[in-house]
C-alpha positions as CSV (number, residue, x, y, z in Angstrom):
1,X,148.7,79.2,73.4
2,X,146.4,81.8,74.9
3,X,148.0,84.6,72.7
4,X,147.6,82.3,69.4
5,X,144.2,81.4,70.3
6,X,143.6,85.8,70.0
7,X,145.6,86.4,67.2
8,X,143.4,83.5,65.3
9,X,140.5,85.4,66.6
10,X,141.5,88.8,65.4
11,X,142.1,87.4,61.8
12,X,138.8,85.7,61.7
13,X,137.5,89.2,62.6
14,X,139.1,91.5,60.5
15,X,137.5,91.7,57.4
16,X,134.1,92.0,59.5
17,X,135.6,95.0,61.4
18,X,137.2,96.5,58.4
19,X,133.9,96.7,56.3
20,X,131.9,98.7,59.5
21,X,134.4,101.3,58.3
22,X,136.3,102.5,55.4
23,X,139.9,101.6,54.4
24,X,142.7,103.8,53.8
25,X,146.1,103.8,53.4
26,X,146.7,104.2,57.5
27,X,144.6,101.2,58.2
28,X,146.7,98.7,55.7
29,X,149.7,99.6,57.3
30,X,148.3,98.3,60.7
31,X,147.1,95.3,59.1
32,X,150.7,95.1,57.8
33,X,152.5,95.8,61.0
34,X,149.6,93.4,62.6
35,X,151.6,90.7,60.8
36,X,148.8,89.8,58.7
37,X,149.1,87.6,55.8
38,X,149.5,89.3,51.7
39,X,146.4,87.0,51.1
40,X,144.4,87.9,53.9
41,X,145.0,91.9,53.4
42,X,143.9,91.6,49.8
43,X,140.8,90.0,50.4
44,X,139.8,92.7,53.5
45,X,141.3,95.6,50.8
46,X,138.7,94.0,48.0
47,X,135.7,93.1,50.2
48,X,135.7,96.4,52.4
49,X,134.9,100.1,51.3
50,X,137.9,102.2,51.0
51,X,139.4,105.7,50.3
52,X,143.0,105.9,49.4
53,X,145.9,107.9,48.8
54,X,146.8,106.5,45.4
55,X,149.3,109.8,44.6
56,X,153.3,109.0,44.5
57,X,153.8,110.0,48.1
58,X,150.9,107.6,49.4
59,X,152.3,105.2,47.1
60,X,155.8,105.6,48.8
61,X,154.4,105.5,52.2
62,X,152.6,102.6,51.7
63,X,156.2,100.6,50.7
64,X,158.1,102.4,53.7
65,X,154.9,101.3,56.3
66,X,155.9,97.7,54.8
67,X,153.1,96.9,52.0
68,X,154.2,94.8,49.4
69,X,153.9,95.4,45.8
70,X,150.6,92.6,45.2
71,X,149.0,94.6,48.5
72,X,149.6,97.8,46.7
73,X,148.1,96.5,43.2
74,X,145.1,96.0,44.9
75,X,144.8,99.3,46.5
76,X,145.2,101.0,42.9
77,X,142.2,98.1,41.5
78,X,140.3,99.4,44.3
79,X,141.1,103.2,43.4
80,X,140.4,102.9,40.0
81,X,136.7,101.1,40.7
82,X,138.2,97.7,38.8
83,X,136.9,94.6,39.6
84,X,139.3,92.6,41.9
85,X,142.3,91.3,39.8
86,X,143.0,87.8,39.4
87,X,146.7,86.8,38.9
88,X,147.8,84.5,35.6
89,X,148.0,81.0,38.4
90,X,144.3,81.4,39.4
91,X,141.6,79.3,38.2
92,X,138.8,81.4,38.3
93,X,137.9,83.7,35.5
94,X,136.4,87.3,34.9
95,X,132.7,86.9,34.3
96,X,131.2,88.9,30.9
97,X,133.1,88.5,27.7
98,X,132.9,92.6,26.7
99,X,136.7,94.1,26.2
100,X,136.7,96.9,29.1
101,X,136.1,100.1,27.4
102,X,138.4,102.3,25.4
103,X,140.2,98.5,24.8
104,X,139.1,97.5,21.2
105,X,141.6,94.8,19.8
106,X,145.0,93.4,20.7
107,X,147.7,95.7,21.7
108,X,149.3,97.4,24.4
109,X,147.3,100.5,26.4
110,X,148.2,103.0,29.0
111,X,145.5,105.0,31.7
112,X,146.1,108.1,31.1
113,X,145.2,110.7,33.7
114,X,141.4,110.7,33.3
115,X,141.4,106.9,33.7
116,X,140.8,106.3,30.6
117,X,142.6,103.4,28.6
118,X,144.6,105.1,25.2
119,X,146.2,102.4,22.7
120,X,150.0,103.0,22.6
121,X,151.8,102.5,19.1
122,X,155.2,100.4,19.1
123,X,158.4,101.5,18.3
124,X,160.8,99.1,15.8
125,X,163.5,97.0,17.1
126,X,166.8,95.5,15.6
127,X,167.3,91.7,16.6
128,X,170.6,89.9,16.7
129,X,171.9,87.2,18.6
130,X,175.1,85.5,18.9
131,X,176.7,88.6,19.6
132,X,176.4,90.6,16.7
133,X,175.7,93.5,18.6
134,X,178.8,93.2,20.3
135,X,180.0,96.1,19.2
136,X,177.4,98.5,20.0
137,X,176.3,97.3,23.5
138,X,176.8,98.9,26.7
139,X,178.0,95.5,28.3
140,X,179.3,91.9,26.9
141,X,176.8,90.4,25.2
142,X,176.5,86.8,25.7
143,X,175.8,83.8,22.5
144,X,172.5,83.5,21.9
145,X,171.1,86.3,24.0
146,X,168.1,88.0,22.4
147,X,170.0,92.1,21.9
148,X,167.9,94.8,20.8
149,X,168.8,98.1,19.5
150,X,166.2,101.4,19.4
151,X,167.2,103.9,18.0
152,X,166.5,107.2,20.2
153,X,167.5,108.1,23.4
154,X,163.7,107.9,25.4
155,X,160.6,106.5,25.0
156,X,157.4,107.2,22.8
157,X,155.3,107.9,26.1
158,X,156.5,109.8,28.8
159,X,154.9,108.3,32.6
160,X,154.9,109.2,36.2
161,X,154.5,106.4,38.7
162,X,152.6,104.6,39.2
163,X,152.3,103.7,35.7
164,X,149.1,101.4,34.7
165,X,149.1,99.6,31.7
166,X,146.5,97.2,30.1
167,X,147.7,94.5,27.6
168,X,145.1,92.9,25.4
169,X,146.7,89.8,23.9
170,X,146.2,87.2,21.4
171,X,144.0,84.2,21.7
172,X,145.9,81.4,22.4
173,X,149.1,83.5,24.0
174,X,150.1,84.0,27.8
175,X,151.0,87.3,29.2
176,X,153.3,85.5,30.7
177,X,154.9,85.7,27.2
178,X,155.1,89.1,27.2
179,X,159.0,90.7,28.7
180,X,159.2,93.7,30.4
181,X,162.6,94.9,30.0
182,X,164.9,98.1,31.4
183,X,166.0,99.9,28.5
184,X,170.2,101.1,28.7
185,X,170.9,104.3,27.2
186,X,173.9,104.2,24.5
187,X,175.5,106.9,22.6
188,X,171.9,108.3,22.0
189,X,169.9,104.6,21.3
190,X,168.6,102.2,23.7
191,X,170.0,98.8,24.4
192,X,168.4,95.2,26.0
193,X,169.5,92.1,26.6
194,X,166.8,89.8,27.1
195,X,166.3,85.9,25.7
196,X,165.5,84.5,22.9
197,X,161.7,83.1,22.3
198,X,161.1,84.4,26.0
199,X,163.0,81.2,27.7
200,X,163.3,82.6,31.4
201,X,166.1,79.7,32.9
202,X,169.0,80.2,30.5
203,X,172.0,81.1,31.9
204,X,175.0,83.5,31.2
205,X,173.4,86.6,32.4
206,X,170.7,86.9,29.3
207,X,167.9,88.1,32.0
208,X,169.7,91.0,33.0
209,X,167.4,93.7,32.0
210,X,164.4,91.4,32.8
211,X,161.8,92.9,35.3
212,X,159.6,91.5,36.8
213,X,155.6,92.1,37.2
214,X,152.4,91.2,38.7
215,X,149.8,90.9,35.8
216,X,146.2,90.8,36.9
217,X,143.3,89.8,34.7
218,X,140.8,92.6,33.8
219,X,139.2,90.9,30.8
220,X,138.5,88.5,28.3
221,X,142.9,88.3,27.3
222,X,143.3,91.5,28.9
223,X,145.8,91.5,31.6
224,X,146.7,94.8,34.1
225,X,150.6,95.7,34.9
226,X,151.3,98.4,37.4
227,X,154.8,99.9,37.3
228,X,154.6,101.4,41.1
229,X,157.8,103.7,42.3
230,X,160.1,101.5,43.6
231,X,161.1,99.7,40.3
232,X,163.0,103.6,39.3
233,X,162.7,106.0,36.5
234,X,164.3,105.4,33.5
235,X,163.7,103.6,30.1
236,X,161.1,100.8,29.8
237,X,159.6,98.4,27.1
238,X,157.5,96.0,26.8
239,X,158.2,92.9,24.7
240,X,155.5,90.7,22.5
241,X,156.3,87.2,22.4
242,X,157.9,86.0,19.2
243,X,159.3,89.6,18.4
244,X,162.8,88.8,17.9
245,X,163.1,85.2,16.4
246,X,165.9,83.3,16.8
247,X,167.9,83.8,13.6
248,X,171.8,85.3,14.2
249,X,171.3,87.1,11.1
250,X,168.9,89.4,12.9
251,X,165.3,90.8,12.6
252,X,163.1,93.5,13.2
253,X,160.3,93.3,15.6
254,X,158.2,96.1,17.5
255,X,158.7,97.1,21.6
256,X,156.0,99.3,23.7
257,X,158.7,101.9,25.1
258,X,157.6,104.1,27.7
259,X,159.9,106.8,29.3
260,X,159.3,106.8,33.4
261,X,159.9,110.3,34.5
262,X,159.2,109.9,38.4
């Protein structure tokens, strides 16, 4: 009882003892190894001054001291100066209805290395389902999975982690809506399977190259995505909602590629 009664105490005075001083990367990982909660740790990361180690080998630190992937968003918000994020499920809202800057109308954008946002242009896509792109994919394709072809071995943007995009999206549509997907390099194209219309509980393997991601809300419709190291280099995209329709004669559609480096 005693020792409950002390670690209650300690959580009740951590963010208090955290904002006397600055928080860095060092500090998180004791609140981590403390056996603090994800919630809690956010809160003391976004109330507290701090000074972190945002560079790939902080990053991978943090991860290896036992920091999960929301506890590290919120080192990266608190980095770049951003406002505390708010995930897709919470009910509050971002006050002010001005776009953040360098974010003019509804797209996809990338920070680039000043920290400045720079609108990416899409690549096309082939659509088919049922299986018409049988004979072209890497793996069996299953009826009425959502298979896209690029053509073009890499991306349209090369990255290094972490990779920081903003997504600016249409009144009246989720970000939810929006699939990130691993891209599978064929005989000098890229291949997904993902699902049609964006349903996320079929069966059959459609959600293969599926990856998941922690949007947070910077703006009026504009949601943040950071790609940190551990999802891998390799061939990414990022899917619109509606892109691909659900016709098995096929159609095009457009996908934000990016090519992850490191």
């Amino acid at each position: 009882m005693r020792k409950q009664l002390l670690k209650l105490a300690f959580l009740a005075l951590c963010p208090l003892l955290a904002a006397q001083e600055a928080m860095n990367n060092d500090s998180v990982i004791k609140l981590v190894k403390a056996g603090l909660s994800e919630n809690l740790i956010i809160t003391t990361i976004n109330s507290s001054p701090g000074s972190f180690d945002t560079s790939t080998t902080g990053l991978i630190a943090l991860k290896q001291g036992g920091a999960s992937d929301k506890v590290i968003s919120a080192i990266l918000m608190k980095a770049a100066g951003a406002a505390p994020g708010l995930t897709v499920t919470a009910t509050a809202q971002v006050s002010g209805s001005a776009l953040p800057p360098g974010i003019t109308d509804v797209g996809v954008y990338y920070k680039d290395k000043n920290g400045a946002w720079q609108a990416m242009l899409p690549e096309i896509v082939n659509f088919k389902t049922g299986g018409v792109l049988k004979s072209i994919a890497s793996a069996g394709i299953v009826k009425g999975d959502l298979n896209g072809h690029i053509n073009g071995p890499k991306g349209k943007y090369d990255a290094t982690f972490p990779v920081t995009l903003a997504v600016c999206v249409p009144e009246g549509t989720d970000i939810t809506e929006y699939q990130l997907l691993r891209l599978r390099v064929n005989s000098g194209s890229r291949e997904f399977r993902s699902v049609t219309g964006g349903v996320m509980h079929v069966s059959g393997g459609a959600a293969r190259d599926l990856v998941e991601y922690q949007p947070q809300k910077i703006g009026p419709r504009v949601y943040q995505i950071v790609l940190l190291p551990g999802l891998g280099r390799g061939e990414y995209g990022l899917l619109p909602p509606g892109a691909g329709g659900s016709s098995n004669l096929g159609s095009n559609g457009k996908l934000y590629s990016l090519s992850i480096l490191e």
